[in-house]
N, C-alpha and C positions, 0 to 999 in steps of 0.2 A: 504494500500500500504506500505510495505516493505521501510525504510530510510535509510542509512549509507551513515552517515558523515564522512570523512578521513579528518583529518587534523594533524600540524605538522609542523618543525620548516621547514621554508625554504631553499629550495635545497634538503632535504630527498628523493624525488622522489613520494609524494603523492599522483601528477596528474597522474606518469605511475600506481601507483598501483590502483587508482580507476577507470581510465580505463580499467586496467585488470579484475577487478572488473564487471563490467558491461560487458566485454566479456564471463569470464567465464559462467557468466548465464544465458545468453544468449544460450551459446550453452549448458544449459541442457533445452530449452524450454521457455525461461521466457522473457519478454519484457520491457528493462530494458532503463532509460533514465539517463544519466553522465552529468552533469551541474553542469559549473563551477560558483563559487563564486567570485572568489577571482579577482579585476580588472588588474593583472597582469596576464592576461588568457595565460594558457599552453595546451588547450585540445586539440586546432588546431595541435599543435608540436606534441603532441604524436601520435595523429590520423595519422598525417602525409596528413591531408586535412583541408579545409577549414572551420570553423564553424561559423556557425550566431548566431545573436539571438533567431533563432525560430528554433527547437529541429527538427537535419537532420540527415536520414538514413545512420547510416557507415557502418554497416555491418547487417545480417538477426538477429532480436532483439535486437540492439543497435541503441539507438537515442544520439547525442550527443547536446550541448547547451552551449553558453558561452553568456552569462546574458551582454544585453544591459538594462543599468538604466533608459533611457530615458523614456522609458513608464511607469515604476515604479512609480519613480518622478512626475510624473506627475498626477497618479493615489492616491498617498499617498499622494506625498508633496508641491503639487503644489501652496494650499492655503497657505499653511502657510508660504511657503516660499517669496509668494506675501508680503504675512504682514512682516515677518523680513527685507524683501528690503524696506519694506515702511520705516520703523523704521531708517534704515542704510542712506536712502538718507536722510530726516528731519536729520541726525544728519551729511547731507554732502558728504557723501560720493556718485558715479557715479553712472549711473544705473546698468554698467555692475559692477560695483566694488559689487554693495550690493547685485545682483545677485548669485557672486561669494561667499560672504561673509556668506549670509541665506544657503547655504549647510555646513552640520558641518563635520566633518571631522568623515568618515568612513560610511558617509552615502551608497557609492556605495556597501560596502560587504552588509551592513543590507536590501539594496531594493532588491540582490541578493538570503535570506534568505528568505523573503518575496513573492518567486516564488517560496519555497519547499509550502507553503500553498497553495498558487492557485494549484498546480499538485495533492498535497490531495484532493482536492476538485474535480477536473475534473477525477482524479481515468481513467488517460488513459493508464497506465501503471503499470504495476506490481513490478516494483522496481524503485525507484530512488535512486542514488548515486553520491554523492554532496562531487566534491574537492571544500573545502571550502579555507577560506584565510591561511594563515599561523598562528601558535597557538594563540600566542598575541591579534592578531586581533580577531578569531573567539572569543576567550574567553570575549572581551570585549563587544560584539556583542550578543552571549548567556547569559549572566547576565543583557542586560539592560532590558527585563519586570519585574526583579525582581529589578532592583535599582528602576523602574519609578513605580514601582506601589502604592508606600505609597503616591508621590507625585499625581498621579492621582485622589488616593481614596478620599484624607485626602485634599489638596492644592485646586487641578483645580478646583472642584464646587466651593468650596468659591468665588477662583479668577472670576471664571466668573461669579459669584453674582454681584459681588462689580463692575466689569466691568460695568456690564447691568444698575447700577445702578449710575456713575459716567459717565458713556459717554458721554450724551448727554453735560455735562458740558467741559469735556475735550476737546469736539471735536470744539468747538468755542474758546480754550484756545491756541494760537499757542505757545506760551513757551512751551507746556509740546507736549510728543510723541503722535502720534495717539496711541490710546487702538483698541485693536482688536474687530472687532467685535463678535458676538457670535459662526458663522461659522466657526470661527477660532479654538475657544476653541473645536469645533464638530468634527472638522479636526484632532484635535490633542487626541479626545477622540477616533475615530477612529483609529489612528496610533498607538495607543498603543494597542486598540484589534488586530490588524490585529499583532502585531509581537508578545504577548500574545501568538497568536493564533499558531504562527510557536513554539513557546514555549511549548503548549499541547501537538504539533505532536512530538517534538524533545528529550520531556523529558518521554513520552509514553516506556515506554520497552517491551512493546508488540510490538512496530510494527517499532522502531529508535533506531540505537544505533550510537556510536562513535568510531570509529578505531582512533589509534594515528600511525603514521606511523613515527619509529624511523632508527637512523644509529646509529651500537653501536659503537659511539664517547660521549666523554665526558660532554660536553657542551649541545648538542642532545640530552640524557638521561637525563639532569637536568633538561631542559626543558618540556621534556615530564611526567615527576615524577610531576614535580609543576603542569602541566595542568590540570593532570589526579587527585590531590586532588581538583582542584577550578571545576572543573566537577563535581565531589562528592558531594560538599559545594551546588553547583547548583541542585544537581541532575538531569543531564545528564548520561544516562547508556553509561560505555565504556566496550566491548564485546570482542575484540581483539587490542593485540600492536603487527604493522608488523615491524620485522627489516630487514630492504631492505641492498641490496649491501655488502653481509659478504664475504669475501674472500672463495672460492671454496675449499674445501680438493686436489682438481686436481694441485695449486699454492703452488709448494714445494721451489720455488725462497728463497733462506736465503735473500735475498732484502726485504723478505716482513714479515721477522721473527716477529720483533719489533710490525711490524702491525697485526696480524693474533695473538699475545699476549694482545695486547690492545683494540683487539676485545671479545678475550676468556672473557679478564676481564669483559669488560660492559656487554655482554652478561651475567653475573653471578649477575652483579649488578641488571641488566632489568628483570629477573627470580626473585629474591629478592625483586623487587620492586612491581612488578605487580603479581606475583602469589595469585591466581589459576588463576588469567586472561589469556585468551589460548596468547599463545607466537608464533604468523605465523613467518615464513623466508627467505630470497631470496637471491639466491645469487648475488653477482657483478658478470654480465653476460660481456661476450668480445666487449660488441657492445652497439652504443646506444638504448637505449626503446623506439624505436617510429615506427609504422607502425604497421599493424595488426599482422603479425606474431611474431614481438619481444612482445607485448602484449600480444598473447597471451600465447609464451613461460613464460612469468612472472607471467602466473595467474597461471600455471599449476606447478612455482614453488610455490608459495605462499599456493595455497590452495592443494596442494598435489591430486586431482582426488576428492577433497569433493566438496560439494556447499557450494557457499560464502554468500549464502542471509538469514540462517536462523541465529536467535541469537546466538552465539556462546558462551556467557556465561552471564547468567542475575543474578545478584548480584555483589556486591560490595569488591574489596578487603579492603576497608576499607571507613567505612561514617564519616561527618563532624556533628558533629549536635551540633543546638545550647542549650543551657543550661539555666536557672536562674543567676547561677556564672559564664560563660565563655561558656567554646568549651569542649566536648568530642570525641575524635577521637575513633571510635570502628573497631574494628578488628573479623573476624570471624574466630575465632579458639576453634573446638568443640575438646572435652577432656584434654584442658589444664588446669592446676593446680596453683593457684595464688603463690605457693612457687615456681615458676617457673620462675617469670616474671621480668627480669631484663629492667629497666625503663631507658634513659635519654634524654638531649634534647641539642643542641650546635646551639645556634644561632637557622635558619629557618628551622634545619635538625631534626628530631625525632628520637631515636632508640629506638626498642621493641625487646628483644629478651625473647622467652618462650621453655624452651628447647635449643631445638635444633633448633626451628623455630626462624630467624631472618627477623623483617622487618623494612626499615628508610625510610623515606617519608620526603618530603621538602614543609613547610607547607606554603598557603599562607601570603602574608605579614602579611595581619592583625591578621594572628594568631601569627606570629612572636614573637611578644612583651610579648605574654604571656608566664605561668614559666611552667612545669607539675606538676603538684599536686598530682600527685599519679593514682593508675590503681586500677581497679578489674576487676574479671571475673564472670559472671551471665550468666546459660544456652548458657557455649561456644563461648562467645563473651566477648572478651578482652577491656575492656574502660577505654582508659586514659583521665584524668582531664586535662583544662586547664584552669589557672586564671589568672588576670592580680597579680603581686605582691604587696603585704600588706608589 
């Protein structure tokens, strides 16, 4: 089954364009389900109808869904979360407070990623397309089976060695917290396959990619630059950036000069930034996005009369990969010439220019701190060093 993830700084418009999304492919024949992530749901508003939890008919191959956690929770977290309220009252706290307290914060977008796995599974549809949260979040959400997995592989057996193996003394100790039992630990070995698992499907570029859906503003475009290298660092495939709401060629208003220049601009930088990655666009239409027809007018600006569901480009404008010394950021640029490669770095911002080809990227924090140490070029792929300073 077919994936695309849109996501994107909030306010962009990412909910109308992934429901145009899910119309457009619809109407070349396809059976396509739009389920929202994010617990600030907009899908109802675009639809301009009501949506449940449970994936309902909007139009002839459109199902729509905006993710109740309840069942999730319950299905994922339920044990453990028993046990952290156990923890929370022994140390005082109410029932409902340590209730409150055992959910951690962002759990609701990640029980919401956790039902793009169950729909791989049940394979009832032929495309699913997921407005996820807004950048920040989804990215924090996409990285944790890779922060949790050292701690799984390497930590939890131990811990719940030593658990199995101190309990029975614990549990008659009342100074000390109850220790979980082993179901616990099982509960928590499962929650981490299970979002693993949305992990396989999401990082798969055969069959999921990532849209970033931008406005070329300033702020907007920084954000989506940074997302789009910690996606990289991840390895999540992103296939297309849409920039929604550009001023029409028809708006010859000198009111709107200043704007329709500050757009020319970031659109230059957004080309710069993300090429070869395809570059979709839409304009700011007179009206608001919501209701089938303005949808679909938006998908038939977006994707110009193409289909929106096959990869639109698999490969990378540039990978993060780790090193021995540091970070190497690579670039794919076939026939360029190392006396070519003008190098430097200012703060979190990179610039590479080769030739004529210019590209600056805004590198995650942690790569931040480091210096560049230099580039070369092997079989058409540009790699710059990065080390911490000596």
């Amino acid at each position: 089954m077919r994936t695309i993830l849109y996501t994107g700084k909030g306010g962009v418009g990412k909910t109308s364009v992934a429901a145009a999304t899910a119309l457009k492919a619809a109407g070349q024949g396809k059976n396509v389900l739009v389920m929202s992530t994010d617990p600030a749901h907009s899908l109802s508003d675009a639809f301009d109808a009501p949506i449940g939890p449970d994936p309902k008919k909007m139009a002839t191959g459109v199902w729509a869904q905006e993710m109740d956690h309840t069942a999730m929770i319950e299905e994922n977290w339920a044990e453990i979360q028993s046990y952290v309220s156990t923890v929370f009252e022994w140390q005082g706290a109410n029932t409902l407070a340590a209730e409150e307290l055992a959910m951690l914060p962002g759990m609701d977008e990640l029980f919401g990623l956790l039902m793009v796995r169950r729909h791989h599974q049940e394979e009832a549809y032929d495309a699913l397309v997921v407005d996820a949260a807004p950048t920040g979040e989804t990215l924090k959400l996409l990285s944790l089976p890779d922060q949790m997995n050292w701690y799984v592989e390497k930590i939890l057996p131990i811990q719940r060695r030593a658990a199995k193996l101190v309990r029975p003394f614990a549990n008659r100790a009342k100074s000390l917290p109850p220790l979980p039992e082993d179901s616990v630990f099982a509960a928590g070995q499962r929650f981490y396959e299970a979002i693993a698992g949305v992990e396989e499907i999401l990082t798969d570029r055969k069959r999921s990619s990532v849209r970033l859906v931008v406005n070329a503003e300033k702020m907007v475009v920084a954000e989506a630059r940074r997302a789009y290298t910690y996606l990289n660092l991840y390895d999540y495939g992103v296939d297309a950036v849409v920039v929604n709401r550009l001023l029409p060629d028809s708006v010859t208003d000198p009111y709107f000069s200043l704007w329709r220049e500050a757009q020319g601009r970031h659109m230059r930088s957004i080309e710069e930034s993300f090429s070869p990655i395809p570059i979709l666009t839409a304009r700011l239409f007179d009206r608001e996005m919501f209701g089938l027809e303005a949808l679909g007018a938006l998908a038939e600006d977006v994707f110009d009369g193409t289909d929106p569901l096959p990869m639109l480009f698999n490969g990378a404008a540039h990978d993060v990969i780790k090193t021995e010394g540091g970070y190497e950021v690579v670039f794919n640029l076939p026939l360029a010439e190392k006396k070519e490669v003008d190098l430097s770095k200012r703060g979190a911002e990179l610039f590479v220019r080769v030739g004529g080809y210019r590209r600056n990227i805004l590198l995650p924090d942690s790569l931040a701190r480091l210096s560049a140490a230099g580039a070369s070029i092997e079989d058409g792929r540009l790699k710059v060093r990065l080390t911490d300073v000596i």
